[in-house]
C-alpha positions in Angstrom: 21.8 6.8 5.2 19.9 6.6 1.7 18.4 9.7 -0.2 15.9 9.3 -3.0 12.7 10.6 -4.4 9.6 9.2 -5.1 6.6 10.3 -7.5 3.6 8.5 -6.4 1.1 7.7 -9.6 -2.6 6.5 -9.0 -1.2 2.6 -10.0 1.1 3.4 -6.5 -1.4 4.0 -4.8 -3.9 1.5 -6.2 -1.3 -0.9 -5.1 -1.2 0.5 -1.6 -4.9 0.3 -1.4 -5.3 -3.2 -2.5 -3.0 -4.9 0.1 -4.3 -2.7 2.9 -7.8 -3.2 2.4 -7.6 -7.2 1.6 -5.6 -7.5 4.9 -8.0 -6.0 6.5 -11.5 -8.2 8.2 -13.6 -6.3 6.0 -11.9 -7.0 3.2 -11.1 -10.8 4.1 -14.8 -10.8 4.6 -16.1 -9.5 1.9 -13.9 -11.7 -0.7 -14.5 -14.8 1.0 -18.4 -14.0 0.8 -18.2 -13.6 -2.0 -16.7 -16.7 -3.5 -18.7 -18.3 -1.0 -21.8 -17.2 -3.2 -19.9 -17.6 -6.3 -19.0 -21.4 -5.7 -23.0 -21.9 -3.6 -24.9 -20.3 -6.3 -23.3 -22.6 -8.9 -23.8 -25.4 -6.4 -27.5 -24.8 -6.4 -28.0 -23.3 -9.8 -28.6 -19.9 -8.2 -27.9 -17.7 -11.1 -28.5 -14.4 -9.3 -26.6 -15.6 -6.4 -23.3 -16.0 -8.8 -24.2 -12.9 -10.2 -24.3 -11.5 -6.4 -21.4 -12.9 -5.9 -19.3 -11.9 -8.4 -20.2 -8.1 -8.0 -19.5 -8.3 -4.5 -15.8 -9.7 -5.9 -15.8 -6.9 -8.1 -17.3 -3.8 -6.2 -14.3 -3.1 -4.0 -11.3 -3.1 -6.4 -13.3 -1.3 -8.9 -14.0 1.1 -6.0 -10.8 1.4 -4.8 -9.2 1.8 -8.6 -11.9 4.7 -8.8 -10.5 6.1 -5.3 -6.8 6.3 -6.2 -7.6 8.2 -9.4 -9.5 10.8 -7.7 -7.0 10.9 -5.0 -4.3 11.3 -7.6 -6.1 14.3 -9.0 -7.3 15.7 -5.6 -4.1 15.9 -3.7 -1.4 18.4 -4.6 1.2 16.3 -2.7 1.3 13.9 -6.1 1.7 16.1 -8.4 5.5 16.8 -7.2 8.2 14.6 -6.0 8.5 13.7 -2.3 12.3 13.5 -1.5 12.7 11.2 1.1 16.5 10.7 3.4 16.1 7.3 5.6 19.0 7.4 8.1 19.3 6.2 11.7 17.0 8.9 13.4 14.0 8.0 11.6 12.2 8.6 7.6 12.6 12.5 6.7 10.2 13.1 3.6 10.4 16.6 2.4 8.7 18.7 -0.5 9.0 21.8 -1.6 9.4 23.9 1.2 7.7 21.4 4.1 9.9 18.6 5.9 8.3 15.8 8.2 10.4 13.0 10.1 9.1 10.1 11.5 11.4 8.4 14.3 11.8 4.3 13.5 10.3 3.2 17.1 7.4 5.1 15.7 6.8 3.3 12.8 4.0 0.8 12.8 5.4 -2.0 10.2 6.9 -2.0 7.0 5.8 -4.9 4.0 6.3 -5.4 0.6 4.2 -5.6 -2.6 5.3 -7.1 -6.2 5.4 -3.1 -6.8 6.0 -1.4 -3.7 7.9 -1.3 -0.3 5.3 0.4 2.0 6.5 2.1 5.5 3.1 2.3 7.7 3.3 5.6 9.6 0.4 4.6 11.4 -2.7 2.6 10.8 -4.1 4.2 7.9 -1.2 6.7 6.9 2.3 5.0 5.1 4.7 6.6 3.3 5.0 4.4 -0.4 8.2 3.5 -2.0 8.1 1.9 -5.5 10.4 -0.1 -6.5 10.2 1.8 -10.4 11.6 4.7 -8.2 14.2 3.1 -6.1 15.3 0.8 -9.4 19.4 -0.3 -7.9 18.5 1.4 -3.9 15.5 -1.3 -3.1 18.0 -3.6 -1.4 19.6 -0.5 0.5 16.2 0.6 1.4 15.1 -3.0 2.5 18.5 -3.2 4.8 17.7 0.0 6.2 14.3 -0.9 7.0 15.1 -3.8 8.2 18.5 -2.4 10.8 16.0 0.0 11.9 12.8 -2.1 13.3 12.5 -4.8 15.1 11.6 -8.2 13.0 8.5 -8.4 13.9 7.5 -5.6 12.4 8.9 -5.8 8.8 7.0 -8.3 6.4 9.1 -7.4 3.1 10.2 -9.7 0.3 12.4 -9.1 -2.4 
């Protein structure tokens, strides 16, 4: 069992967004059409279609970097610390006077970012851990993790 708590800040969840979204088709997509304009339109001397390019490279992080900051200030759930207890039931996360668990064989996959160790609760929802806030627990947390699923579904690097 390992106890800590967590304050999520918009660059958390920045993170989170980045390596969901560019693992995702549309964001493969998207980035690869992009530099595929990028590299024709200077191919062909196609000015506009670099410039197309290149704001089709740029739209989504900018997007998403706008997103987390409005989520930051939007949701109440940030603005305190989530306390979270991983033990061999499952991930408790509690706040003030609310308490959720989620069991491990309900846990869709766990992965790791240069910031963050992110638990997917389901396919859109995860529960973010970064490693500012676990500072001397993120090799507990990742042997946890790790006991806990099944290899397959943890993609975490130190």
């Amino acid at each position: 069992m390992i106890e800590f708590d967590v304050n999520i800040k918009a660059g958390d969840l920045y993170d989170y967004m980045l390596r969901h979204t560019y693992n995702s088709f549309s964001g493969m997509l998207g980035s690869g059409l992009g530099a595929l304009m990028v590299i024709a339109g200077i191919y062909m001397n196609g000015w506009m279609m670099v410039i197309a390019g290149v704001v089709l490279l740029c739209y989504l992080p900018w997007t998403l970097f706008l997103k987390s900051r409005q989520q930051m200030l939007a949701n109440p759930a940030f603005k305190e610390p989530l306390h979270y207890v991983l033990d061999d039931e499952g991930i408790h996360v509690s706040q003030n006077d609310t308490e959720e668990m989620q069991k491990w064989e309900d846990i869709v996959k766990a992965v790791s970012t240069s910031r963050s160790i992110i638990v997917y609760t389901s396919r859109m929802n995860a529960c973010i851990f970064p490693k500012r806030e676990l500072k001397d627990s993120t090799a507990q947390v990742i042997q946890v993790i790790s006991t806990h699923l099944p290899a397959k579904k943890v993609k975490i690097r130190q």
